[in-house]
N, C-alpha and C positions, 0 to 999 in steps of 0.2 A: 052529112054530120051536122048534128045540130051545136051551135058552141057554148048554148048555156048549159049543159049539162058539165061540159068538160073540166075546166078548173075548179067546181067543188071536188068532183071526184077524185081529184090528181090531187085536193090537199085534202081531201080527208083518207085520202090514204095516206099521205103523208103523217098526216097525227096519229094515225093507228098506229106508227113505228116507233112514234115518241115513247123514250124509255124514262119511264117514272127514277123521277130523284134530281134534276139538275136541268137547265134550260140546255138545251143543244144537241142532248143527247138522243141518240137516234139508233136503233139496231137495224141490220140491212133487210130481213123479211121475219116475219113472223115465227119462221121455222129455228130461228138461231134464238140464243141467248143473250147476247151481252151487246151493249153500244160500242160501236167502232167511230174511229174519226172520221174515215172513208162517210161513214153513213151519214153522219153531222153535214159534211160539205154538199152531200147531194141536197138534202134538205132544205139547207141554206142555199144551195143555189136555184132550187125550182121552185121554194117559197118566190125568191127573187123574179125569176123567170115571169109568176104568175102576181108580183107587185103586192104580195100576201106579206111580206116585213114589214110593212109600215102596222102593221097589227098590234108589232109588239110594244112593250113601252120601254123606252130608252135605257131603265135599268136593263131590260130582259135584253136588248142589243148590247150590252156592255157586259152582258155573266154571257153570253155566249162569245163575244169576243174574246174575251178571259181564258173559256176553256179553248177554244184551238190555240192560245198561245202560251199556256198553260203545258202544250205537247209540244213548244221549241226546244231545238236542242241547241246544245252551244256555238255550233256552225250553223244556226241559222233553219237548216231543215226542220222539217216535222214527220213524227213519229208515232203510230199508232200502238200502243202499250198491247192491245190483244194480238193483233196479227204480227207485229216484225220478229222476227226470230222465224218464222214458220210457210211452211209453203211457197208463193212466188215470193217471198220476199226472205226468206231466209237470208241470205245473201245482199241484201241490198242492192241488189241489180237497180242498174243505174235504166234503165228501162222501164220498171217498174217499182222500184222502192223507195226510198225516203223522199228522191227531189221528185219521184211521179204524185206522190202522195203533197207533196209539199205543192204544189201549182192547182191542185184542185185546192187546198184551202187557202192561197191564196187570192183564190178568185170568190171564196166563198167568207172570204173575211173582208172584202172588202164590199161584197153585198150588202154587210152587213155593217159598214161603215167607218170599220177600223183598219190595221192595220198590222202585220209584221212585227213584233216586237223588236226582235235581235235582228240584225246585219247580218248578210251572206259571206261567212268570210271561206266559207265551202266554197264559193266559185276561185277563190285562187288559185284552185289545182288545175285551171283553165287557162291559166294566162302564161302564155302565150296561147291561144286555142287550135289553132292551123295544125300542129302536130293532132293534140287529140284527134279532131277531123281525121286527117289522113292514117290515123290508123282504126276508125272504123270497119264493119265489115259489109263493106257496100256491095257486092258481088251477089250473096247471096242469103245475105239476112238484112235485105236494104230499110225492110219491116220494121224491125227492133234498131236498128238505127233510126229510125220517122221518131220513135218513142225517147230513146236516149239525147235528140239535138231536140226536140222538143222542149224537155225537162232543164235543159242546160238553157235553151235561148228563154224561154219565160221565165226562169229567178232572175239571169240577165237582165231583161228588159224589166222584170220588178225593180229589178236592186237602183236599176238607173232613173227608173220614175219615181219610185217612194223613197227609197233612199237616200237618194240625191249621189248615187255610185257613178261619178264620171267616167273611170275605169270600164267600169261592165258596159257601159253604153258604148266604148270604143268597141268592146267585143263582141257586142253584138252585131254592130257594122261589119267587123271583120268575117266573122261569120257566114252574114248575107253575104256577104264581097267572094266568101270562098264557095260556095254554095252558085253564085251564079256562074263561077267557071270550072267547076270542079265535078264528075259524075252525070252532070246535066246529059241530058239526051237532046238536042233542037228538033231533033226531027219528032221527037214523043212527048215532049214536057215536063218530064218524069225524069227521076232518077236512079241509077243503078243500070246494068248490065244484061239484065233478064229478059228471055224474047217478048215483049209485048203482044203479040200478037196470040198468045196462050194465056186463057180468059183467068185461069189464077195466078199465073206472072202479076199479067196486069193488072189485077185488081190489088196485089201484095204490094206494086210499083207505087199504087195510085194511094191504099192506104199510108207508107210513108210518106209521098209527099204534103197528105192531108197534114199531117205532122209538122209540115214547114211554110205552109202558105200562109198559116197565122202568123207567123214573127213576119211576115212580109206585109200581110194586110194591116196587123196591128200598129206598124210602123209607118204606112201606107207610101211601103216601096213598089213598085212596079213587079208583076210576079213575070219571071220570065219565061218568054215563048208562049205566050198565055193562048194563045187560040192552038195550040198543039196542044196543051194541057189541056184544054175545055175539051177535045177530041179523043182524048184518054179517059177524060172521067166518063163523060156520054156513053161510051162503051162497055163501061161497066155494069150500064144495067142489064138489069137478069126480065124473063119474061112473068113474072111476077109483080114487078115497076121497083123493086129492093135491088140493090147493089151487090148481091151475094153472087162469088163464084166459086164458094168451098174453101177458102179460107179459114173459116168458122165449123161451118159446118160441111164436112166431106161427102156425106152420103144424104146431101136434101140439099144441094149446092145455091137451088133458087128461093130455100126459106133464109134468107139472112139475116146477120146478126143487127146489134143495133150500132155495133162498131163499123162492120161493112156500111150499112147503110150511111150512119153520119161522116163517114169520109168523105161519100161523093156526095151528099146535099151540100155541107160547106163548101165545098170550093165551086160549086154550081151558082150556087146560091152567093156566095160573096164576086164570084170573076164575072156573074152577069151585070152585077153597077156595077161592073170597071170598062167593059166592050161590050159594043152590039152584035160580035160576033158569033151564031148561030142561034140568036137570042131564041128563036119559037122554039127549035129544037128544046132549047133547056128548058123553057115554062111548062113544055108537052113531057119533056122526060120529069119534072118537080113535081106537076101534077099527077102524072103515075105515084110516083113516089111517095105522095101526099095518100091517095089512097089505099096505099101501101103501110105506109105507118101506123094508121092509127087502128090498123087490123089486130097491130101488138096490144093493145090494150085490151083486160082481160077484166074479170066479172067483180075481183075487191078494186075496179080505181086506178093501181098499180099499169106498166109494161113489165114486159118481157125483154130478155134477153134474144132467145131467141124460139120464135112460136112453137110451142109445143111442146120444148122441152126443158126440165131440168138444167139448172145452170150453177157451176161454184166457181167463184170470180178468186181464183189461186189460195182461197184457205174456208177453214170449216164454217165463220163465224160471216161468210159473205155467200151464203148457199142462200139459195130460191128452190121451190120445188116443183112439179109440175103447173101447170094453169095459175101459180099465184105471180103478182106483182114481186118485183124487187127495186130496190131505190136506185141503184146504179142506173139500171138498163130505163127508168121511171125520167130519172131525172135526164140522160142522153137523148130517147127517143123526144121527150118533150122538147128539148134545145132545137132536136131537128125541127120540130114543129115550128115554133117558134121562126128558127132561120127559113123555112118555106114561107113563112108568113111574111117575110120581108121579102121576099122575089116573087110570093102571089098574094098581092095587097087585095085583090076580087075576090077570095075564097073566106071561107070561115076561121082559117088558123088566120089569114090576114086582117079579119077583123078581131080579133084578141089585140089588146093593150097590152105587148109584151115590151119586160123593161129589161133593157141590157147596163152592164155596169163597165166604164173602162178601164179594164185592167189586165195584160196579159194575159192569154192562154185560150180560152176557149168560149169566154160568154161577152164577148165586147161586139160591136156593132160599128164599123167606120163605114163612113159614107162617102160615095165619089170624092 
C-alpha cells in the first residue's frame, strides 16, 4: 500500500458528504438525504485522525462547535433531531441512544477544540452505581452491556475531566473497582459466563470487553489478567487476518465487520505497550489484520461496513448501499488503521502523522 494516495482519498470522500448550508453538516452516504449528528462526529473525527482541522479557520471551528451543542439537551446528552424517535433508537436504549450518541460527539467536539456546553446531570441516576452494575445482563447479552458501561463510564470520565465533576470521578473508580471483581473470568480475561471456547461466544465475550478496556487504558489502570485477555483476543482471528466470527455477519462469518475487527485491533494494539507478553504473536496477528483492513476500502475513497454488502446502521437516513463508502464504517476502519500504526511504526499506516486527542472513549492514545 502506497500511503500517499490514502488520506486525500479518505477526505475527499469525506467532503463529498459535506451537506451544503452550514459547517459541520455531514449526511452518512450518498444514498440518504439529510445530515445527521452521527455523520458530523465521524467527520470531525477522521478529519482529526488525518490532522485535516487545522484547515479550518477558527470561526469555522467555533460554528461547528456550536452546532453539536446546539443538539444538547437539558441533561446534558445529545440528540440527533432525524434519527431519535425511530429505529435502534426509538427507545433510547441505553446501548445505543442518546449517551451512545453523546461520547462520539464528545470525542468529536473536542477534536475540534471545544467543549460540552451543559453538565451531566443524566449521570445521577448512577449514583450509587454497583446496583445499576449488578443488574445488567451479563450471562447472556454480555455484548450490549460492553455498549451500555461504555456509554455510562465515558460521560463519567468526561464530566470528571471537563467538568471539574468530583462525584463522577469517584464513580468511575467505583466502577473499575466492580468490574475487577465482579463477572471477570481469570482464567479467560473476559467477562461473562459464555463457553469461550465457541468462536462466537468468544468473540461476543471479547467485543464487550473491547467496550471496557478503554476506561481502563484511558485512565491508565492496569487492565486485569491481561495476558489471558491478550489470549482471547489473538483467537479471534478469523483466516482472512479480520476478527469476524458471525457476530455480524452469520452466513460469511470470515468477512467481518468493522466492529468485529476494531474490537480486537484495540486492545491488541493498546496491551502490547503495556506487556511483552506474546509480543511477535500480536505484530504477526496486526499485521494480517493490517492487510486485512484496507481490503474495506472501495473505489469513491470511502470503507465499508462490511465487504460486499449493504449495510443500515438502525435507521433509513444511516444506509450505505452496495460497493459505496459510508462515514461510519470510513471513520472506524481508519481509527483501526491508525491504532495498527502505533503497534506497527515500520509499516505504512505507521508512517502516517496520525493525531490523537485526549478525551474519553475511543480516539485518545496513552502511552506506557
Amino acid at each position: 500500500m502506497n500511503i500517499t494516495p490514502f488520506r486525500p482519498q479518505v477526505l475527499s470522500f469525506i467532503a463529498a458528504h459535506r451537506f451544503p448550508g452550514g459547517v459541520g453538516q455531514y449526511r452518512y452516504s450518498l444514498a440518504v438525504q439529510k445530515p445527521t449528528l452521527y455523520s458530523s462526529t465521524y467527520a470531525a473525527m477522521t478529519r482529526s485522525l488525518l490532522n485535516d482541522l487545522e484547515s479550518l479557520s477558527s470561526t469555522e471551528q467555533s460554528e461547528w462547535i456550536s452546532y453539536f451543542n446546539h443538539h444538547q439537551d437539558d441533561d446534558g446528552l445529545y440528540r440527533d433531531p432525524v434519527i431519535y424517535g425511530q429505529g435502534w433508537y426509538k427507545d433510547d436504549p441505553l446501548w445505543c441512544g442518546r449517551s451512545h450518541l453523546t461520547c462520539h460527539v464528545l470525542t468529536a467536539i473536542t477534536c475540534l477544540g471545544g467543549r460540552a456546553e451543559r453538565r451531566f446531570t443524566w449521570i445521577k441516576q448512577f449514583d450509587p452505581i454497583e446496583p445499576w452494575l449488578e443488574s445488567r445482563k451479563w450471562t447472556h447479552e454480555v455484548d450490549t452491556v460492553g455498549n451500555e458501561i461504555m456509554n455510562v463510564g465515558t460521560i463519567l470520565q468526561y464530566a470528571r475531566d471537563y467538568h471539574a465533576d468530583d462525584r463522577a470521578g469517584k464513580q468511575v473508580e467505583r466502577l473499575l473497582n466492580w468490574l475487577d471483581t465482579h463477572w471477570l473470568n481469570p482464567q479467560t480475561g473476559v467477562w461473562g459466563t459464555m463457553d469461550i471456547s465457541i468462536p462466537v461466544n468468544r468473540s461476543r465475550m471479547v467485543q464487550a470487553a473491547y467496550h471496557w478496556w478503554p476506561l481502563y487504558f484511558y485512565d491508565n489502570r492496569p487492565i486485569p489478567c491481561i495476558e489471558r485477555a491478550i489470549d482471547a483476543v489473538l483467537a479471534t482471528q478469523n483466516a482472512k487476518g479480520g476478527f469476524g466470527c458471525g457476530v455480524h455477519n452469520p452466513t460469511d462469518p470470515e468477512t467481518s465487520s468493522a466492529c468485529e475487527d476494531i474490537d480486537s485491533i484495540d486492545p491488541l494494539a493498546r496491551m502490547t505497550a503495556k506487556t511483552d507478553y506474546r509480543k511477535t504473536d500480536i505484530q504477526t496477528a496486526l499485521r494480517r489484520a493490517l492487510d486485512w483492513v484496507i481490503q474495506n476500502q472501495v473505489a469513491d475513497g470511502g470503507m465499508v461496513f462490511i465487504k460486499n454488502q449493504p449495510f443500515e446502521y438502525g435507521h433509513p437516513e444511516l444506509t450505505s448501499p452496495f460497493g459505496r463508502g459510508a462515514m461510519f464504517p470510513t471513520w472506524f476502519r481508519t481509527l483501526s488503521l491508525a491504532l495498527l500504526g502505533k503497534a506497527l511504526p515500520d509499516t505504512w499506516t505507521g508512517q502516517i502523522p496520525w493525531y490523537f486527542v485526549r478525551s474519553p472513549g475511543y480516539q485518545f492514545w496513552s502511552t506506557p
